[in-house]
N, C-alpha and C positions, 0 to 999 in steps of 0.2 A: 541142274548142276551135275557134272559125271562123276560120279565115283573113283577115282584114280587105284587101279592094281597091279599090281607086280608087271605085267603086261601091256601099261598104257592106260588111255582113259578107261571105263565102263559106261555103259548108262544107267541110269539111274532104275531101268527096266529090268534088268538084269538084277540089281540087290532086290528087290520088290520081289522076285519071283523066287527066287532063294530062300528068302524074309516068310513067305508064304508057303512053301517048301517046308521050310526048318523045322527038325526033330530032335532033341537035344540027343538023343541016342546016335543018331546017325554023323557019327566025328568025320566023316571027308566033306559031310553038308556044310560045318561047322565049320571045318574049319577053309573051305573053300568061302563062305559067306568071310568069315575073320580076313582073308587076303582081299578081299574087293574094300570093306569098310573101315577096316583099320586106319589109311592112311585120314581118315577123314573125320575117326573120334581122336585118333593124335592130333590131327591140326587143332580141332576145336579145344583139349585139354591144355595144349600150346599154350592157343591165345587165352585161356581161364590163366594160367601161369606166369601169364605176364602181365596180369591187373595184381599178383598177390606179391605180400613183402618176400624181399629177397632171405634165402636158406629155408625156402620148405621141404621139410623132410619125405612129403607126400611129393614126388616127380611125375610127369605128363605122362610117361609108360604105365608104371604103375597104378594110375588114376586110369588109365585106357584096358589095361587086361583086368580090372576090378570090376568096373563096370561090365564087361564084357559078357565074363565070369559069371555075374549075376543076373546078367540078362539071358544069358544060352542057358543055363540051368535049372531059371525060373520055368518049373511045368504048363503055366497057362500063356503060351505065344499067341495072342492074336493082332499081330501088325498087320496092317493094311496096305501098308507101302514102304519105301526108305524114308520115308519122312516122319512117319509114325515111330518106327524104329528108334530113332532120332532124339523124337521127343521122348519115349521109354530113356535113353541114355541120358538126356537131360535132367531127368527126374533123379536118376541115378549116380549121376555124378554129382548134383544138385546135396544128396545123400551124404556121399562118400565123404565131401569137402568137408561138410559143415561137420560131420562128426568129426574127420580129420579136427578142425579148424578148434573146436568144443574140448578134442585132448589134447591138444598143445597148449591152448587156455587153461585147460586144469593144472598143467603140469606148469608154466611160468605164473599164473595166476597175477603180477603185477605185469608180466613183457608186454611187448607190444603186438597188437592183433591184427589177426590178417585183414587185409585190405583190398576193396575191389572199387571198378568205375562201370557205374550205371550207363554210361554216357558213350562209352567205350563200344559198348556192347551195341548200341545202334548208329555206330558209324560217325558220331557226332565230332571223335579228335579233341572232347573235354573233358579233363583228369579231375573229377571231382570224388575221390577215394573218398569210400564208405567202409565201415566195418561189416566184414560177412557176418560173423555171427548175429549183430546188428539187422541187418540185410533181411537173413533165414526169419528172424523174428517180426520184421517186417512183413515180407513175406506171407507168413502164417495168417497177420489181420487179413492182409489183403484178401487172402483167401476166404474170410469171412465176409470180405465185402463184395466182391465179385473172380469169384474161381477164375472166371475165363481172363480177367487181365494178369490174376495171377500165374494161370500157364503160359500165358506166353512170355510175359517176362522170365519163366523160367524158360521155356524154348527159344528166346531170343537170346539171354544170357547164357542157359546155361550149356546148351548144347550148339549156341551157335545158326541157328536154325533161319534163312528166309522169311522176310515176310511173305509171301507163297506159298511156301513148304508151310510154314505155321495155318497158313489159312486153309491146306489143303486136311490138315490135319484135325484143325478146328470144324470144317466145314462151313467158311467164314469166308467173305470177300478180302481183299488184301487192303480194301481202305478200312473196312471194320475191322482188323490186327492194326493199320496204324495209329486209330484213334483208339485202340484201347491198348497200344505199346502208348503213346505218348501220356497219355490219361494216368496210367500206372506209375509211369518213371515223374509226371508231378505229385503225385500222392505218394509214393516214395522218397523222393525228395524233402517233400514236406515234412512225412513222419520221421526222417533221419536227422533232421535237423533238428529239430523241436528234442 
């Protein structure tokens, strides 16, 4: 997939060697890396924003310079590729929401909670809204029961990620990400319901 920048597509060759390049000191790296990637964590905090209830206070920008933010001035970069990268943002946006999501909870304590689709996230087109903070805590078991379906369900959710990219990342064929996306969103399912 290309990177789209101020100037047209990228390739994906190009954030990679940047990505590998990068010195949080060195601000033209920075912020030349931020003009190739940007349009491409806005897309994906887009579409996270359009699985959540409407009036959140937390906006797609916002959630994209956060991440960001914390990813260019975390001292230890070791990305491999833009897909790695990727997944780092996943994790990080993964972060941001759910604390988002945990102070808005605090602060209505009866309102209504934010809302996401599993389903959404692998192209499926079926709106089975689940509670994120819900989700996060799901999540966390799964973690306990197999790390690796739980990253990728965070790289496929939350950063939007290929099954490709996820498997380039994983060091995983892209039929073993789909049988452990699919494996995860039914054990998921199941824990959310129950």
């Amino acid at each position: 997939m290309a990177v789209l920048g101020m100037g047209g597509a990228t390739p994906a060759g190009e954030v990679t060697r940047l990505l590998r390049q990068f010195r949080p000191q060195d601000g033209q790296a920075a912020a030349q890396l931020m003009e190739l990637i940007y349009p491409e964590l806005r897309r994906i905090a887009k579409s996270r924003f359009r699985r959540e209830t409407p009036g959140h206070l937390l906006q797609p920008t916002a959630l994209v310079h956060e991440a960001y933010l914390r990813l260019v001035t975390h001292q230890n970069h070791e990305w491999k590729n833009r897909a790695h990268f990727f997944a780092a943002a996943a994790n990080l946006m993964r972060r941001i929401l759910i604390d988002d999501a945990r102070s808005r909870h605090a602060q209505k304590r009866e309102g209504e909670r934010p809302s996401i689709s599993l389903d959404q996230a692998g192209g499926t087109g079926q709106d089975n809204a689940v509670d994120l903070l819900d989700l996060d805590r799901a999540l966390v078991e799964l973690e306990q029961l197999s790390p690796r379906q739980a990253r990728v369900v965070e790289m496929r959710y939350f950063a939007g990620l290929s099954v490709p990219e996820i498997a380039t990342v994983l060091g995983l064929t892209s039929r073993s990400v789909n049988r452990d996306w699919a494996t995860a969103r039914a054990w998921l399912r199941g824990r959310l319901s129950a």
